[in-house]
N, CA, C and O atoms as CSV, one atom per row, in Angstrom:
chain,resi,resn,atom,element,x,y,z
A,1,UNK,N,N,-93.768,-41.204,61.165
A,1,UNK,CA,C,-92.456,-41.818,61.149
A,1,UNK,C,C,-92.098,-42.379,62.529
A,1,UNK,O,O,-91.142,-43.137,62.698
A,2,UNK,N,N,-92.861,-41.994,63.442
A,2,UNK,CA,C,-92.169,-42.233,64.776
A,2,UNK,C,C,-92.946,-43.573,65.273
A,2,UNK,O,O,-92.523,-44.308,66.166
A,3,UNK,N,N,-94.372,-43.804,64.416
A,3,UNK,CA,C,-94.856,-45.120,64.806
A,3,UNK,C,C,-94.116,-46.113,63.827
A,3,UNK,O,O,-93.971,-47.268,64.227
A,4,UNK,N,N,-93.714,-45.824,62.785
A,4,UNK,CA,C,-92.992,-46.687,62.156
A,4,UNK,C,C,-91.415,-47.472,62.872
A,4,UNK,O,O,-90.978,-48.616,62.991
A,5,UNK,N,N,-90.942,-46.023,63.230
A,5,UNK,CA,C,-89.514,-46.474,64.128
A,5,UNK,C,C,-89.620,-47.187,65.208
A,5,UNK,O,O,-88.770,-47.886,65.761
A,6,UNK,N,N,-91.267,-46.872,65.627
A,6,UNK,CA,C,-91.348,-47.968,67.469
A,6,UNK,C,C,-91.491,-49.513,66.586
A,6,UNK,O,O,-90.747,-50.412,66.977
A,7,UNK,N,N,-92.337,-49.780,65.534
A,7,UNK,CA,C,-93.040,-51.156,65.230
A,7,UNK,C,C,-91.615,-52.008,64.806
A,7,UNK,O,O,-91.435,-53.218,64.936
A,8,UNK,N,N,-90.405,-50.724,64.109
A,8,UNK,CA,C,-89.711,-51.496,63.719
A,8,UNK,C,C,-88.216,-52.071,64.574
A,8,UNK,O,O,-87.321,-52.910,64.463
A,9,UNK,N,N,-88.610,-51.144,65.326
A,9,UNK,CA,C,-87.365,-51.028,66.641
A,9,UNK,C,C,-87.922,-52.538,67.592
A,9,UNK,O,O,-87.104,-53.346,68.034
A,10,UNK,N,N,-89.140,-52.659,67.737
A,10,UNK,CA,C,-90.209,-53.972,68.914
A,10,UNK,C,C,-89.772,-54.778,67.723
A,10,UNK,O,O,-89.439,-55.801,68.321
A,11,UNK,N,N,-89.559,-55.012,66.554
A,11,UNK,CA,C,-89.091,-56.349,65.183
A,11,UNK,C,C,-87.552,-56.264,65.423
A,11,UNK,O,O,-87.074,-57.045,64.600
A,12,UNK,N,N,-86.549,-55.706,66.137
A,12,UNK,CA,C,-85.279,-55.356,66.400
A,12,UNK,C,C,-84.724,-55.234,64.969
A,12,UNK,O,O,-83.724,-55.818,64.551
A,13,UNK,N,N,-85.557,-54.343,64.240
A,13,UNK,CA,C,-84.418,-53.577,63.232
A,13,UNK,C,C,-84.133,-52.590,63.385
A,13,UNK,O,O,-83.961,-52.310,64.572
A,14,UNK,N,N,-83.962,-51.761,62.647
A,14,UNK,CA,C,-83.588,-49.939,62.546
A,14,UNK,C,C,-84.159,-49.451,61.577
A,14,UNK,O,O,-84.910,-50.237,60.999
A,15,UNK,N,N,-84.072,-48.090,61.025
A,15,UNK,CA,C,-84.505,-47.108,60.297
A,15,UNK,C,C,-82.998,-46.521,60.093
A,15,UNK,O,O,-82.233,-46.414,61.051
A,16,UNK,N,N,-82.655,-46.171,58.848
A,16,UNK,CA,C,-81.862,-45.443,58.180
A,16,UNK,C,C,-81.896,-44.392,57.405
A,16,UNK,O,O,-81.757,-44.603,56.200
A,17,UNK,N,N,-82.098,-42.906,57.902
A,17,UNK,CA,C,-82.535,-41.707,57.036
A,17,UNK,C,C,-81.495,-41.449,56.104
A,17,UNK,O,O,-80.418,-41.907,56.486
A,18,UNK,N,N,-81.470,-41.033,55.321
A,18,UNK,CA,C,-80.388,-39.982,54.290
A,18,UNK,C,C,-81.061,-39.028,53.381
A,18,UNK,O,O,-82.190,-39.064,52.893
A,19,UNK,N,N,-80.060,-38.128,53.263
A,19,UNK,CA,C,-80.525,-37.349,52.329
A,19,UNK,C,C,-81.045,-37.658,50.784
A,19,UNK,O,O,-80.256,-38.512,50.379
A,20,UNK,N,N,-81.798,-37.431,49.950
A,20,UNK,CA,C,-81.910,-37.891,49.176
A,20,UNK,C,C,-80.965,-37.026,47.991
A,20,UNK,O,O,-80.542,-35.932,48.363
A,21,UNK,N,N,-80.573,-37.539,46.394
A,21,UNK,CA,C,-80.148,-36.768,45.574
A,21,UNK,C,C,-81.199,-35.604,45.410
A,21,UNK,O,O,-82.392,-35.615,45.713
A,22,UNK,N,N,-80.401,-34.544,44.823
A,22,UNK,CA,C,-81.022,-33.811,44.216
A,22,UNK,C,C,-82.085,-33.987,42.888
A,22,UNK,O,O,-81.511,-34.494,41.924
A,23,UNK,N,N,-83.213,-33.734,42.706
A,23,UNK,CA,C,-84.186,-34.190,41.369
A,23,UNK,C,C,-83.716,-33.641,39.898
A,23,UNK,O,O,-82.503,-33.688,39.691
A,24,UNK,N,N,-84.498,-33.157,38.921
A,24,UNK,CA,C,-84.182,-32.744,37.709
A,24,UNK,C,C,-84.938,-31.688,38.157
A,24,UNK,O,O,-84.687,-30.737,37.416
A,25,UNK,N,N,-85.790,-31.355,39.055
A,25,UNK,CA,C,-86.000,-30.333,39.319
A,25,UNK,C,C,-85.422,-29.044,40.370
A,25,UNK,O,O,-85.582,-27.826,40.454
A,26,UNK,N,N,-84.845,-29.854,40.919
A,26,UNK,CA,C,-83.539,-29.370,42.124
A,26,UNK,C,C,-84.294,-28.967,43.314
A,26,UNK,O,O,-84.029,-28.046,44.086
A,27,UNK,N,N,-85.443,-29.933,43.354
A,27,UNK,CA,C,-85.830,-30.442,44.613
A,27,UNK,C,C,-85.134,-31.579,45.652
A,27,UNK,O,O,-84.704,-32.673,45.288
A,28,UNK,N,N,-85.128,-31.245,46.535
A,28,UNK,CA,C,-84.748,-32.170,47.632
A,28,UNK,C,C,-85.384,-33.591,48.181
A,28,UNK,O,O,-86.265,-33.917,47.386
A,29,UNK,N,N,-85.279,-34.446,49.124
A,29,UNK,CA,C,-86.511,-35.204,49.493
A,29,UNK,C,C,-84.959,-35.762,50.891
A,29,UNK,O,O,-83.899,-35.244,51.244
A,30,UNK,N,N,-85.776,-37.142,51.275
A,30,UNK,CA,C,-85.437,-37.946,52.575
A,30,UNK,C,C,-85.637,-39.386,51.599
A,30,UNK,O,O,-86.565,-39.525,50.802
A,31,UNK,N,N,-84.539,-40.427,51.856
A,31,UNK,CA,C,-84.542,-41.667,51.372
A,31,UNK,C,C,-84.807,-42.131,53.059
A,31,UNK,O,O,-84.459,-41.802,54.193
A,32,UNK,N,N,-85.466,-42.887,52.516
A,32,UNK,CA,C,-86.030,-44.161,54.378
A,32,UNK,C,C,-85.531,-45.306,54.031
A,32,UNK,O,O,-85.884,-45.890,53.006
A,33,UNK,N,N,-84.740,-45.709,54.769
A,33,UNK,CA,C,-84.491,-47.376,54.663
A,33,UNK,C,C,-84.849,-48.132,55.768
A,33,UNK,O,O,-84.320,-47.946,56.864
A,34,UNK,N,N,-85.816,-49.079,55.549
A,34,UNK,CA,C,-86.127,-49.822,56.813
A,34,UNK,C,C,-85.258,-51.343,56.920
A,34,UNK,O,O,-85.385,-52.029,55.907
A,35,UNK,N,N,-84.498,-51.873,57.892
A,35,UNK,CA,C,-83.750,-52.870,57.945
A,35,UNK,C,C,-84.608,-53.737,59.383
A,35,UNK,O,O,-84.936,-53.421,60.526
A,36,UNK,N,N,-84.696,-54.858,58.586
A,36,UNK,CA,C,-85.592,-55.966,59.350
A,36,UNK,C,C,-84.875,-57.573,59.496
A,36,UNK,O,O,-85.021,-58.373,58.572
A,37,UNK,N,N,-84.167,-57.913,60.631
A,37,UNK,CA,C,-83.800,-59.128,60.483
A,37,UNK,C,C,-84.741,-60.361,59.834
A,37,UNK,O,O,-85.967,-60.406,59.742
A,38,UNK,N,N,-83.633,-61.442,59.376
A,38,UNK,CA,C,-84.306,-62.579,59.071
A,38,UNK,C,C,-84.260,-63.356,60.397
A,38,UNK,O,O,-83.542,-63.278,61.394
A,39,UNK,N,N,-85.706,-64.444,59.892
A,39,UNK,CA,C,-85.298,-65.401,61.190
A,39,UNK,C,C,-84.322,-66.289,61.175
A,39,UNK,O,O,-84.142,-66.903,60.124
A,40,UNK,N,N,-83.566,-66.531,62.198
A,40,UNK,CA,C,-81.969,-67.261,62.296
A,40,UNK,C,C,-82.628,-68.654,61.737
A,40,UNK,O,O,-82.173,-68.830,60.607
A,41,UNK,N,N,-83.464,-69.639,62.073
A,41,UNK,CA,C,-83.882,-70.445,61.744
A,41,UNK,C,C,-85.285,-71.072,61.824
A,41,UNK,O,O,-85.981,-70.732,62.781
A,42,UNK,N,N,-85.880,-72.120,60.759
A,42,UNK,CA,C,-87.237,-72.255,60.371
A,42,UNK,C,C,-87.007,-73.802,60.601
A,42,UNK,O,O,-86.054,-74.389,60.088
A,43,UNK,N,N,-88.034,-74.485,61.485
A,43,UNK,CA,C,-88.042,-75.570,62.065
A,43,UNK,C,C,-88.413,-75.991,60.526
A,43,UNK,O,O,-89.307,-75.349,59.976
A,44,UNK,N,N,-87.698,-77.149,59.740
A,44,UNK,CA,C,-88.424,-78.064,58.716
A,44,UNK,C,C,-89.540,-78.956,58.546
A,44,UNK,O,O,-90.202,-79.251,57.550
A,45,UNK,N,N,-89.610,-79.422,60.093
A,45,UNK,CA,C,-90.468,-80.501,59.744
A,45,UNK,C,C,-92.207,-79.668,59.878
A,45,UNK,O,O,-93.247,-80.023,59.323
A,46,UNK,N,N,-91.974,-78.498,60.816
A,46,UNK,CA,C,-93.127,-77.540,60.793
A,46,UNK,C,C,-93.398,-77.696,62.334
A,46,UNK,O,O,-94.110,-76.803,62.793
A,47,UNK,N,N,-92.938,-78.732,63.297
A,47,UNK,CA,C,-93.259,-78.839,64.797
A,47,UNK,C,C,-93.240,-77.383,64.969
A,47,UNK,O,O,-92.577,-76.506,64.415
A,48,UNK,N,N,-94.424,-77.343,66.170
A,48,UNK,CA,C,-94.437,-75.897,66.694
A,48,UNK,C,C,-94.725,-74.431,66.020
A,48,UNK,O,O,-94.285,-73.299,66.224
A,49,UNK,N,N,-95.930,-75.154,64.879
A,49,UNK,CA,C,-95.748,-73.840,64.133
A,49,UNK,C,C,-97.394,-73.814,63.557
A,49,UNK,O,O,-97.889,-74.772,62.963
A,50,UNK,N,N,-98.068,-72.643,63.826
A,50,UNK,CA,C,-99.854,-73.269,63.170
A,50,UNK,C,C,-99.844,-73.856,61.952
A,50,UNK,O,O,-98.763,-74.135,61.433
A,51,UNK,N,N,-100.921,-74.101,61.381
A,51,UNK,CA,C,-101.413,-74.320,60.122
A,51,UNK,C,C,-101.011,-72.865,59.265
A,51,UNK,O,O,-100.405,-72.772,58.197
A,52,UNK,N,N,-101.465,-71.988,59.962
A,52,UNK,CA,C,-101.767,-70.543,58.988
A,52,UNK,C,C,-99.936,-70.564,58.758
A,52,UNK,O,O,-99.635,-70.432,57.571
A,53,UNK,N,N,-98.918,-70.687,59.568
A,53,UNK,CA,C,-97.479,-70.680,59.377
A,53,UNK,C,C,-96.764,-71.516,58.601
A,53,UNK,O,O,-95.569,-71.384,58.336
A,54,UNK,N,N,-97.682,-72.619,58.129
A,54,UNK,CA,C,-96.711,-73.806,57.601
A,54,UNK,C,C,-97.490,-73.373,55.920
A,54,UNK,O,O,-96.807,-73.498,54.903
A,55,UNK,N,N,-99.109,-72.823,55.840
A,55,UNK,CA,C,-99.395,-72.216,54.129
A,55,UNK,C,C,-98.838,-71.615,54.263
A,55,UNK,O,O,-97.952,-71.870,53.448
A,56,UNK,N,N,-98.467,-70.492,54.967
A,56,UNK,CA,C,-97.900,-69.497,54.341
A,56,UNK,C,C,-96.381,-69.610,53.776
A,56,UNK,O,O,-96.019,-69.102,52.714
A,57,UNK,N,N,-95.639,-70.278,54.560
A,57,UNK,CA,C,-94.138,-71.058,53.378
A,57,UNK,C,C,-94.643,-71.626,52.993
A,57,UNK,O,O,-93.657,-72.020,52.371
A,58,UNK,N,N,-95.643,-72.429,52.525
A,58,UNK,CA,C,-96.071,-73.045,51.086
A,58,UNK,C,C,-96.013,-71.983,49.666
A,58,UNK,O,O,-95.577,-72.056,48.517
A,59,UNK,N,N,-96.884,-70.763,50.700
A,59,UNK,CA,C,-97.156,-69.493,49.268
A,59,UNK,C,C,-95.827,-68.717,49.416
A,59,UNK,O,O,-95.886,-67.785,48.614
A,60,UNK,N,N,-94.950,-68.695,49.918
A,60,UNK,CA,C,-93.935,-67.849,50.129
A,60,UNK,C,C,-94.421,-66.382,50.449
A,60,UNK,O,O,-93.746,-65.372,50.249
A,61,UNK,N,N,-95.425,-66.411,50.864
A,61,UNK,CA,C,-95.760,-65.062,51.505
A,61,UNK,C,C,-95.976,-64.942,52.743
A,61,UNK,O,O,-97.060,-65.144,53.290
A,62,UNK,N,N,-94.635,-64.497,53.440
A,62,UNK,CA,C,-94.557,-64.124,54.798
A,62,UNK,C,C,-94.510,-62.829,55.883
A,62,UNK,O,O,-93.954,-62.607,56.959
A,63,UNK,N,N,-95.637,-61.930,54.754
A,63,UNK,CA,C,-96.428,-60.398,54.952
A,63,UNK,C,C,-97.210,-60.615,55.242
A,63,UNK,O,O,-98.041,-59.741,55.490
C-alpha cells in the first residue's frame, strides 16, 4: 500500500481509506479509493505529442 500511495501521490492524487460495511458474514474489510486527476487539457491538433500518444486517443486507451 505504501508503494501505491508514493506512485499515486508523484501522479498528484490521493488515496482514500474507509472502513468497509460489515459482510453477511460479519466480517470486516478496508474500501481503497484511489483519486487521479484528469489532464486540464489535450492539444487537438496532436503538436507535441508522439505517435504512440496520438493511437492511443484514437483507441481511447490511456492505461
Amino acid at each position: 500500500l505504501a508503494i501505491v500511495k508514493k506512485i499515486v501521490e508523484d501522479h498528484g492524487g490521493r488515496l482514500e481509506l474507509h472502513d468497509a460495511p460489515v459482510d453477511f458474514h460479519g466480517g470486516r474489510g478496508a474500501m481503497i479509493s484511489i483519486i487521479l486527476p484528469l489532464a486540464a487539457t489535450v492539444p487537438s491538433s496532436g503538436e507535441g505529442r508522439t505517435e504512440h500518444e496520438r493511437e492511443t486517443e484514437k483507441v481511447g486507451n490511456g492505461v
